[in-house]
N, C-alpha and C positions, 0 to 999 in steps of 0.2 A: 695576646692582646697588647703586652707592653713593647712587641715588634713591630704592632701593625702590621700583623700579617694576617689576608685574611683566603680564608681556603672557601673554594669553590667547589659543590660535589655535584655531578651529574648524575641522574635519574630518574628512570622510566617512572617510577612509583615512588609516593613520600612515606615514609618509613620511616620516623625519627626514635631512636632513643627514648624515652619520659624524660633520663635526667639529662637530654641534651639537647630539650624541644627549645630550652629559651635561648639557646646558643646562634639559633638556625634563624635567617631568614628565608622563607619560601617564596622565589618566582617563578610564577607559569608561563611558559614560554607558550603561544600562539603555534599555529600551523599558520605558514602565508596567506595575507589576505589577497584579494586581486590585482593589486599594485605590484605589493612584492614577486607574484607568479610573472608580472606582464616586465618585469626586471630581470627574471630570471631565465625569461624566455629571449627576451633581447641577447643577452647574453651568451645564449647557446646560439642561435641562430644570428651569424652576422655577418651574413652572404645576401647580398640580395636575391626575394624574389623568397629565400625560407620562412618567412615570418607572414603569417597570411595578415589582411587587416580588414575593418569593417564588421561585419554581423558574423564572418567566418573567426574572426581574433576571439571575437564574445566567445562562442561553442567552443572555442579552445583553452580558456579562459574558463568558461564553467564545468569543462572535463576535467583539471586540474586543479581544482576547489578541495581542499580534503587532503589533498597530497605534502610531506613533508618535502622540505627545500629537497634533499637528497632526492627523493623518490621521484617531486617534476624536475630535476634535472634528467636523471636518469630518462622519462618519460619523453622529455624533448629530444634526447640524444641521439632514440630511439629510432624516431620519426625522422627524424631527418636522416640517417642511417638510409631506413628504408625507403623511404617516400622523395627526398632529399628536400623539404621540407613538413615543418611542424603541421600535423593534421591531428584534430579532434579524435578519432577513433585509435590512433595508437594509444591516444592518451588513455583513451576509456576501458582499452583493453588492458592495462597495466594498472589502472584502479581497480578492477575486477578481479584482479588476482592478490591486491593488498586486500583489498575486503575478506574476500576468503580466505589466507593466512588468520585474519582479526579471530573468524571464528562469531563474530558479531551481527553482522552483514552481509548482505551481497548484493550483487548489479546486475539488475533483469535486465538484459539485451536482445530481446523477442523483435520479431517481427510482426506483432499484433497491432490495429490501428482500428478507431472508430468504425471502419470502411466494411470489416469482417465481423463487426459486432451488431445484429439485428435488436434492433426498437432502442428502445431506452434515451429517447429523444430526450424527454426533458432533465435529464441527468446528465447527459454529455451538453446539453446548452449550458445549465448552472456552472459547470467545472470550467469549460472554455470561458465562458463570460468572465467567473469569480481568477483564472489564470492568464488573462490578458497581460499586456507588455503596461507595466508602470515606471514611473521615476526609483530612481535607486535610494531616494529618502523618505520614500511615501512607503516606511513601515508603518504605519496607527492603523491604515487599511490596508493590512496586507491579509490574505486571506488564510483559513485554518486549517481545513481539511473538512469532509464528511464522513460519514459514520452508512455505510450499507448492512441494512436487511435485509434476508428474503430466504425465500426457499432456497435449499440444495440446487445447484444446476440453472440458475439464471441468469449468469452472467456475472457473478460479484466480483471475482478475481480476476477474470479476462476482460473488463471495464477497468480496473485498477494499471494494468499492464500497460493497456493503450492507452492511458492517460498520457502516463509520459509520453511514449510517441509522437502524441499529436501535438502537447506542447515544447515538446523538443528539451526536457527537462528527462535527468537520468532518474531509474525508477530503483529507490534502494528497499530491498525485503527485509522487514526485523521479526527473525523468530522470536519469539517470547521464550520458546524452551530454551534456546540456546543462551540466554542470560543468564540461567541458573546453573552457579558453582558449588562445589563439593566443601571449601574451606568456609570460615567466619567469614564475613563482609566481603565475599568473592563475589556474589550477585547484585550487592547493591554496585560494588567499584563498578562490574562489565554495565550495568545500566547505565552509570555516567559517562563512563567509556563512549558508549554506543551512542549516546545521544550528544555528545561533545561533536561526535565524530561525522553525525546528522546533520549536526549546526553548520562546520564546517565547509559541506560540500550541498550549500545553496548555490542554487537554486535548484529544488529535487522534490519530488515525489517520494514520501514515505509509505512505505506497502507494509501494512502488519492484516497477515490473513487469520480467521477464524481467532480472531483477538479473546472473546469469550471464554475460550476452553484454555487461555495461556492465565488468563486472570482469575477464573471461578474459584480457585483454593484462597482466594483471597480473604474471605467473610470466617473461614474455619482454620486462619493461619496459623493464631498462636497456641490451637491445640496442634497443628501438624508438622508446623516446620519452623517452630519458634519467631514466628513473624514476617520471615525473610520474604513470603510474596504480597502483604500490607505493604511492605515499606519498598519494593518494587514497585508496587503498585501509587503508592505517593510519590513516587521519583517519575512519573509517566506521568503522572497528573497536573505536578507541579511543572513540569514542561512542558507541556499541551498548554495550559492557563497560562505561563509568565515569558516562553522563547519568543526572539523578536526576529530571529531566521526566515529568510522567502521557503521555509519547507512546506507541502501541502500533505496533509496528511489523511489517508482512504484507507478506512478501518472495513473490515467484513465481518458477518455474528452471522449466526441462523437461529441463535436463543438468546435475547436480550433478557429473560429473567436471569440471568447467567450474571453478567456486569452488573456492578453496584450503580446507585441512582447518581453518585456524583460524576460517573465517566461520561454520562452522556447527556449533562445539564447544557447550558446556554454558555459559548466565548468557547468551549473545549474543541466542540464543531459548528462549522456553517454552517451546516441542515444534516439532520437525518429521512435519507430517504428510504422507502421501502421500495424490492425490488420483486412484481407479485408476479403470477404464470401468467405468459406474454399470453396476450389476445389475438381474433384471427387473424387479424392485418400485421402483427408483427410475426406469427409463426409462419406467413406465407412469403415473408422476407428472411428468414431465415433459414426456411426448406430452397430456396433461390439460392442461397447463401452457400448451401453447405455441398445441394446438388452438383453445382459449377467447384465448389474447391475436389470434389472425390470423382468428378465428373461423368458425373450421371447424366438420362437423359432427362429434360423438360417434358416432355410428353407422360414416364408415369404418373401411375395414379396413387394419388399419396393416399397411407394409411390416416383410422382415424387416432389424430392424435389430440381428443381431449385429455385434460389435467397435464399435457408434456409441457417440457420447460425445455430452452435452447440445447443442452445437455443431449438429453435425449434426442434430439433430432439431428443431432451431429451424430450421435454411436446409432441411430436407427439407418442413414447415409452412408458412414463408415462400413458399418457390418453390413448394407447390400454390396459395396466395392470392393469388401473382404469375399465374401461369400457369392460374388456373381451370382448375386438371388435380384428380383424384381423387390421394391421398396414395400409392399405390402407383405412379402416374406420374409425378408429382415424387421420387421414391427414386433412379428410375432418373439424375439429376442427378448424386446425392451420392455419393461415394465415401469410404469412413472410411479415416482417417489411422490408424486401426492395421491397414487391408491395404496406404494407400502406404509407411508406412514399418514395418512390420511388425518388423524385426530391430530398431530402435531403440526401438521399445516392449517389445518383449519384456526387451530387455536392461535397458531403466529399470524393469521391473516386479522383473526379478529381484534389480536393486541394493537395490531398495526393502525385500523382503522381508526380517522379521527387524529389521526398518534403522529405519521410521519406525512413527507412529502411521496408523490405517485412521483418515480423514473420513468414514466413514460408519457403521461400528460402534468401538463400546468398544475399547481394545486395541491391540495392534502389530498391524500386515501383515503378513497372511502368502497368496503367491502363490499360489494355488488353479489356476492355471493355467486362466481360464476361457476363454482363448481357443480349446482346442481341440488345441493344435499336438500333434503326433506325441511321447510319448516316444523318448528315444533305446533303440539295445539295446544289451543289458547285454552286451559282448564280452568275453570271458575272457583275458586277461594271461598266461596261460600259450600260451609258443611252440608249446606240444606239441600245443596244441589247437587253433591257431588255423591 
């Protein structure tokens, strides 16, 4: 101190001392914003005719969101290497392989798209509308993400996939298991970790599937695991409610008593909708669907598939293509998961009503009761009578 000398330490993680926490000042270094990438891109590429410009610079530009100076240099080196100029997909294929090092993350690069996804009209309106092209300072409205329910097998994950696609935004997957660490406060660091890393690489699609069964230890933590998935579970809350990132975030459940009441209050998501066994008209756009991808002919005669769900009409398709059987002898395979579990759907349909938005018309849900089942009778309350 009376040299004026003062020592600078680099590292991944802050680990001080106690008796040398007041010694230290702490700065956090940033990952590149868009600026600095679109610098660092200049820089690599300074040949004309490498550097794309326009709506194609953007997608290059949002491939590169996330990445450390090193890794988009690296990333641009790449591309021009092979391509001999910078293109979006080198980038995105060298993010995909840092994510998966992290252990945190990863990068669906599917070929799924609204196109191969039957019904679910008023859910893919809400998501296009709410992810339209806005000003880069109009966060106050920027949009949150929604929260899917429904049965087994109607599409909850494979709507989440093609989201990105059609908005042209990369679609990042967070397990919930893979957060939890073996040491002290290993699980809460990877949670901020992960969601730093989230923030980072906007504009993007957050995919957390079957969120419910990553969260349910949450309510019996501090007898199970001395807290560690509560305070997970606040680390996820608090950043749902306060990030100001363009991430949109597509939750999937098929037991919402599962989630506490504050995951799925108002400001955390846009809507909750539920996603219930598609109706005629969309299971006759989906036996279309799935005939032409396995390429069957149009002319059979479709099995009967009451209580099925898209699911099943894709493995009743598959397994006649598997089995060079006629689609009424591949039926006999499939069995719908609302006669295996019959009471559990019923009972999530009936939570639903009233409760969430219908994904396939305008509107709230409301329970039509199309499965069929028996009302109950109306018994009369009076001893005298009964």
């Amino acid at each position: 101190k009376q040299a004026r000398t003062f020592i600078v330490i680099l590292s991944s993680l802050v680990q001080i001392p106690t008796e040398l926490e007041k010694l230290f000042v702490c700065l956090e270094h940033d990952l590149p914003d868009r600026d600095q990438l679109l610098e660092i891109a200049r820089s690599i590429a300074t040949e004309a005719d490498e550097l794309p410009e326009g709506p194609e610079l953007e997608r290059v530009l949002d491939a590169a969101s996330g990445l450390t100076r090193y890794e988009a240099e690296g990333a641009f080196s790449l591309s021009l290497v092979r391509h001999g100029r910078i293109e979006a997909s080198v980038v995105l294929e060298l993010k995909s392989q840092t994510l998966l090092k992290s252990g945190l993350l990863s990068l669906h690069q599917g070929s799924e798209s609204f196109a191969g996804l039957g019904g679910l009209e008023s859910l893919k309106a809400f998501c296009l509308q709410a992810l339209r092209s806005r000003p880069q300072d109009a966060t106050v409205i920027r949009p949150r993400g929604v929260l899917l329910l429904g049965v087994p097998g109607t599409g909850k994950s494979a709507f989440a996939k093609a989201l990105g696609k059609e908005t042209g935004r990369p679609t990042l997957t967070l397990d919930v298991g893979a957060l939890m660490g073996s040491l002290l406060g290993q699980t809460e660091e990877r949670t901020r970790r992960a969601l730093r890393i989230v923030d980072a690489m906007q504009p993007a699609v957050l995919f957390i599937d079957e969120v419910e069964k990553g969260l349910s230890g949450s309510a019996s933590s501090g007898q199970s695991d001395s807290g560690v998935s509560t305070r997970m579970l606040g680390s996820l809350l608090s950043w749902l409610n306060d990030h100001t990132s363009n991430v949109f975030v597509v939750c999937t459940a098929n037991d919402i008593s599962k989630l506490p009441p504050e995951f799925v209050r108002a400001e955390r998501f846009d809507a909750l909708f539920f996603l219930d066994l598609p109706g005629d008209d969309q299971k006759q756009a989906i036996w279309s669907l799935y005939r032409d991808l396995f390429g069957l002919t149009s002319d059979q005669r479709l099995p009967d598939d009451r209580h099925w769900t898209g699911s099943e009409i894709r493995a009743c398709c598959r397994l006649a293509a598997l089995l060079d059987v006629p689609l009424i002898q591949a039926a006999e395979n499939v069995v719908p998961v609302a006669v295996t579990a019959a009471e559990s759907v019923a009972r999530l349909r009936r939570w639903a009503s009233r409760r969430c938005l219908s994904a396939e018309l305008p509107g709230v849900f409301s329970n039509d009761e199309r499965s069929g089942s028996r009302s109950r009778r109306n018994l009369s309350r009076d001893p005298h009578r009964n």
